[in-house]
N, C-alpha and C positions, 0 to 999 in steps of 0.2 A: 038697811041691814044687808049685809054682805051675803050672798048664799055660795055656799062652797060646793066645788063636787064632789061628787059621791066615789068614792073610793072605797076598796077593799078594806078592813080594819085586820089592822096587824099589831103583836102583844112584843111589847121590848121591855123585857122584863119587869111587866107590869104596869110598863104605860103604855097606853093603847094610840097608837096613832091613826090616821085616817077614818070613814066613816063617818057621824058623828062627834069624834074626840076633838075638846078643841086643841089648839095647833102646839104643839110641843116646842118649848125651846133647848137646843144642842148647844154644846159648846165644846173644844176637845183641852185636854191637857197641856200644854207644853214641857212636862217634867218627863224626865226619863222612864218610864215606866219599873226601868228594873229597880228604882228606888220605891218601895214601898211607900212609905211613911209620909216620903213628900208627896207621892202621888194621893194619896188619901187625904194630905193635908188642901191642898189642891182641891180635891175633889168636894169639900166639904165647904171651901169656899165657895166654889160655883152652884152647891144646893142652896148655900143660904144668903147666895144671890139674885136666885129663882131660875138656875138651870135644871129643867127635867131629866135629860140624858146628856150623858160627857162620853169621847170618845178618846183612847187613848192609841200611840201609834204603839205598834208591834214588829221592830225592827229587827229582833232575834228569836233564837230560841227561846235565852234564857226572860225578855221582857213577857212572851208569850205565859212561861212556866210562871212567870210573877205574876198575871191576872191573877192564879188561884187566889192569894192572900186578898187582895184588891177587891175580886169580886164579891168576895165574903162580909165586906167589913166596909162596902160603896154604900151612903146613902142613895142614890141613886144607878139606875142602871148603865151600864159600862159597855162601848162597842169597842170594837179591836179592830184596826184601822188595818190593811194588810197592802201590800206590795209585789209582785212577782212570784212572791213563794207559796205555793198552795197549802207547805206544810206549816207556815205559819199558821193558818186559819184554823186548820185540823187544829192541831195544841190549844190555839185560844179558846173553842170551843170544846175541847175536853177540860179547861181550864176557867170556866165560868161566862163567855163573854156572853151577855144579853145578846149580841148581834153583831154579823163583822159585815165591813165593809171592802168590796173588792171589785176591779175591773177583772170578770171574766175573762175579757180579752187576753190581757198579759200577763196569767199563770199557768199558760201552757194551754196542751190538747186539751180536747174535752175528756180523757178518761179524768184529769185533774179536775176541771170544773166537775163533772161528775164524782169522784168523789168527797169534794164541799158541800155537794147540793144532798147528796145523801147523808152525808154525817149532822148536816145544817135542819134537814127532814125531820132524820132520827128524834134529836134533841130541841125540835120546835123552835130554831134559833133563824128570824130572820134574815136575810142579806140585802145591804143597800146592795143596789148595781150605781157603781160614781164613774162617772164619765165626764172628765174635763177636757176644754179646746186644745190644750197639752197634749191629751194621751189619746187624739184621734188614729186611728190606723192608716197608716201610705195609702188602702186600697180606698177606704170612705175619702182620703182626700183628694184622690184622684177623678174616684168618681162626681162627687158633689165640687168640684172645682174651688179647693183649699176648704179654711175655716168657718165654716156659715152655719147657719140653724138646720139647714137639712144635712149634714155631715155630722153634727154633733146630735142632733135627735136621731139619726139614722142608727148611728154606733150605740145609743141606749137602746135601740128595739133589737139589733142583735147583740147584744149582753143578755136582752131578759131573756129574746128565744132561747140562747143558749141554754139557760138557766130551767125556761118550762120543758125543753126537749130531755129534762133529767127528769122530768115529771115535780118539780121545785117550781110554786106560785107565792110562797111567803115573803114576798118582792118589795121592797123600798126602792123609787127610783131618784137620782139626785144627774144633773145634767149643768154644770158651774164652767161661767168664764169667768175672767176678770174686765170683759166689756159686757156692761149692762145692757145695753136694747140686745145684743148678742144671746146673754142670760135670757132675757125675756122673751125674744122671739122662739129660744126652743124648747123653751116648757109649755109657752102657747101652741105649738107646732104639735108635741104631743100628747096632751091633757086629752084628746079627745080619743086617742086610740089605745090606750092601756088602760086597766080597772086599778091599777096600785095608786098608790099613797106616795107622796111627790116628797122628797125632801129638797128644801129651795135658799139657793143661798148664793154673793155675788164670791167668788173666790180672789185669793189676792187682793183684796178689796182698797187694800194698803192701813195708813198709821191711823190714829182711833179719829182726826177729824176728817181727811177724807172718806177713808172705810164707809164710817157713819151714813155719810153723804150718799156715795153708792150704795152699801145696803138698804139704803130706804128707799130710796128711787127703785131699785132693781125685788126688793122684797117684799115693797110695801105694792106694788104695781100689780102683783103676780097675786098677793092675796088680797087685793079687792077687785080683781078678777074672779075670786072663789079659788086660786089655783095655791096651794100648797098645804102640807101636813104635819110638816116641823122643819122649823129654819135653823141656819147658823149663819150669824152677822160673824164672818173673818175678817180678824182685824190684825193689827202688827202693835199686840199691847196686848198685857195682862188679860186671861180667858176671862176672868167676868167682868169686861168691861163689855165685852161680846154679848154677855146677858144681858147688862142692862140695858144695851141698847135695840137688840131683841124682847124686850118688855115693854121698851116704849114704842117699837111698832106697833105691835098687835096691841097695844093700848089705845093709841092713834086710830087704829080703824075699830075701835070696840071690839076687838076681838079677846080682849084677855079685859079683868075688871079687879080691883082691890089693889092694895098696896099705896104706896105713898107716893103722889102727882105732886107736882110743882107747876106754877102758873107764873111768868114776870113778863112784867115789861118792858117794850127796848128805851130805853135812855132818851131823853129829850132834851132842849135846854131848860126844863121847870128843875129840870132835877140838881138835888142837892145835897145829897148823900152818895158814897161811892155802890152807888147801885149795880154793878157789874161785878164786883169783888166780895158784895153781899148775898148776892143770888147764886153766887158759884159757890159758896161758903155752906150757905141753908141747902142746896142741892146734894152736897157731898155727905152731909151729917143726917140728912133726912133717908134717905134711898137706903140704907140698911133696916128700920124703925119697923117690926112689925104691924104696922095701923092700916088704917084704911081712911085714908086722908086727901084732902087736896088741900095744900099750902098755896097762898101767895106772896112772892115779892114786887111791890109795886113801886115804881119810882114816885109819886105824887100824892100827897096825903088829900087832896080837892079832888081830886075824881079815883084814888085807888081804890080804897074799899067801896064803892059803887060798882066800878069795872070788873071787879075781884067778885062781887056778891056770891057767888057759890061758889066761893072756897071756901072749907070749913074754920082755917085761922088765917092770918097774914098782918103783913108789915109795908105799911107804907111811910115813901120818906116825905121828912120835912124841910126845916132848917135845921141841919145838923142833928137832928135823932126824926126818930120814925114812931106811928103812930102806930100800935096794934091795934087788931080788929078782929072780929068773930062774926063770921055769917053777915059781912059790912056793915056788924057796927062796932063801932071805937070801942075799946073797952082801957086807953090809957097809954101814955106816950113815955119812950124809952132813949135815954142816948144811943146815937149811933153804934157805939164801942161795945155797948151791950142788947144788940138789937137782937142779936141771932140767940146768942141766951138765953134769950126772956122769951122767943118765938118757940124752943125748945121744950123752955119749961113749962109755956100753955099747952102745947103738945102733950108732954107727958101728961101732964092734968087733967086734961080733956077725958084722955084715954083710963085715968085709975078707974074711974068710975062705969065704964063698959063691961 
C-alpha cells in the first residue's frame, strides 16, 4: 500500500484535495471559453469520463466575464488558467472560478500579486503556483546553471513565498517539464519542504501514445513515492482521453477503485481470432459503462479463462469464435463477428440484477 504525504487539505470547489483525499483527476478544456455551450458541452464530457476538476484558459476579458454562466451550470468545478495579467484573475474570481491558476512571477510587482492573494483570501478561492522549465526567470537560471531541478524547485518556493508574504497559504503547488526524470527530480527535491498539496503532471507530454508513455513513467513514479494530490495526463488529443488515462494510473497503483478494468492478452501464435482489433473494440465500448467490472480478452480458449479467473466475464479465442466465460467458467461459444456483442450483452445482464 502506497503512503502519501501529508499535506495541507485544500477545498476546490468541493473537492478536497490533499490531506487524506484520494488524489483528484484534472483535465483542462480546449474550447474557447468565450463559447459557453461548447464549453459546458466539454465539460460534461470530461465528468462523465471521471474527471474531478477541469480547468479552462482565460485569455481575455470577455472569456473571464464567461466563467459566470460556466461556473453556474459546470458539473464539476472550474479553474481559470491565467497569464500575465493579474486582472484576468481578479474578473474570474469575481466570476465564479473554484481556483485560478497563476505564475506569480509574471503578473507583475507584488502590489499585483498582492492584490490576487487578497481577493483569492477574501472569497476562499485557492491558487495553484504553476511553474514550468519554460517560464524559469533569467536570475534562477543563471544562478542554478540553466534548466535543472534546483532552478525549477527554486522558482516554486519563491512563487509560494511570494504568495505567504501576502499572508496567502491556500497553495496548490504544480512544478511540469516535458522531460520526465527532470519532472521527477523536482517534486522529489521539494516534497519535503513545503506542507501544500502537489499538483503533478508530465507537460507537453506529446500525441495520446507517447503522452501516455510519459505520463505514466513521470506520474505514476512520483505517486508511488506518496508524492502527489491531483494530476493531469497532457496529452495532444481530445481532454478525456487525458482522464482515462489518469484513471488508469492511479488504478494501476490502487489508488482509485471501481469502474470498468480490461485485462488481455498479448498475441501468440496459438492465436486465432483477430485478438488486437477485438480487444481495442471491448476497450472502447466498455470504459464509458457505469459497472464495476473487470473484463477479459484472452487470445486462447486452453488456458484464457484460467489466466483470466478473476475477471468477472471474458472472451477467449478459438477457431474462428471465442468462448465466453464468467469467473473462468465457460458459459458457451460465440462466432467471432459476434463476439463483442454477446460479451456486452452478458454485461448488461450481469449488472440488471445489482
Amino acid at each position: 500500500m502506497i503512503e502519501r504525504f501529508e499535506t495541507k487539505k485544500v477545498n476546490i470547489g468541493g473537492v478536497i484535495i490533499g490531506g487524506d483525499a484520494p488524489v483528484a483527476i484534472q483535465s483542462m478544456n480546449n474550447t474557447d471559453t468565450r463559447d459557453v455551450e461548447g464549453t459546458l458541452r466539454q465539460i460534461s464530457e470530461l465528468k462523465d469520463a471521471g474527471c474531478d476538476i477541469t480547468r479552462v484558459a482565460i485569455l481575455n476579458m470577455e472569456a473571464a466575464q464567461a466563467l459566470s454562466e460556466i461556473t453556474k451550470r459546470s458539473p464539476i468545478p472550474v479553474v481559470a488558467d491565467i497569464h500575465f495579467d493579474y486582472r484576468l484573475a481578479l474578473e474570474a474570481m469575481k466570476n465564479g472560478a473554484a481556483k485560478i491558476r497563476i505564475n506569480p512571477g509574471n503578473i507583475g510587482g507584488m502590489d499585483r500579486v498582492k492584490a490576487v492573494a487578497d481577493m483569492a483570501k477574501e472569497r476562499n478561492i485557492p491558487i495553484r503556483v504553476g511553474v514550468n522549465s519554460g517560464s524559469i526567470g533569467k536570475d534562477m537560471l543563471s544562478k542554478y546553471g540553466g534548466v535543472n531541478a534546483d532552478s525549477l524547485s527554486q522558482s516554486a518556493l519563491e512563487a509560494i513565498g511570494m504568495l505567504e508574504s501576502c499572508g496567502f497559504s491556500d497553495i496548490v503547488v504544480s512544478m511540469k517539464s516535458s522531460d520526465v526524470v527532470l519532472t521527477i527530480e523536482s517534486y522529489r527535491r521539494l516534497r519535503s519542504l513545503v506542507p501544500y498539496p502537489f499538483h503533478v503532471g508530465v507537460t507537453e507530454a506529446g500525441t495520446l501514445r507517447e503522452g501516455v508513455i510519459k505520463s505514466s513513467v513521470g506520474i505514476g513514479s512520483l505517486l508511488s513515492e506518496g508524492i502527489g494530490d491531483t494530476i493531469r495526463v497532457s496529452l495532444t488529443d481530445e481532454p478525456k482521453e487525458e482522464v482515462y488515462a489518469a484513471t488508469s494510473i492511479l488504478r494501476a497503483l490502487g489508488l482509485r477503485t471501481g469502474g470498468m478494468r480490461m485485462v488481455s492478452c498479448p498475441t501468440c501464435g496459438r492465436t486465432q481470432v483477430p485478438l488486437i482489433e477485438v480487444a481495442k473494440e471491448v476497450e472502447s465500448r466498455i470504459r464509458d459503462l457505469p459497472y464495476n467490472m473487470t473484463v477479459a480478452v484472452m487470445g486462447c480458449a486452453v488456458n484464457g479463462p484460467g489466466e483470466a479467473r478473476e475477471a468477472d466475464v471474458g472472451i477467449a479465442g478459438g477457431i474462428d469464435e471465442f468462448l465466453l466465460f464468467k469467473k473462468g467458467e465457460p458459459i458457451g461459444k460465440v462466432p467471432k463477428e459476434k463476439a463483442v456483442d454477446e460479451l456486452l450483452s452478458v454485461i448488461e445482464e450481469m449488472n440488471k440484477s445489482k
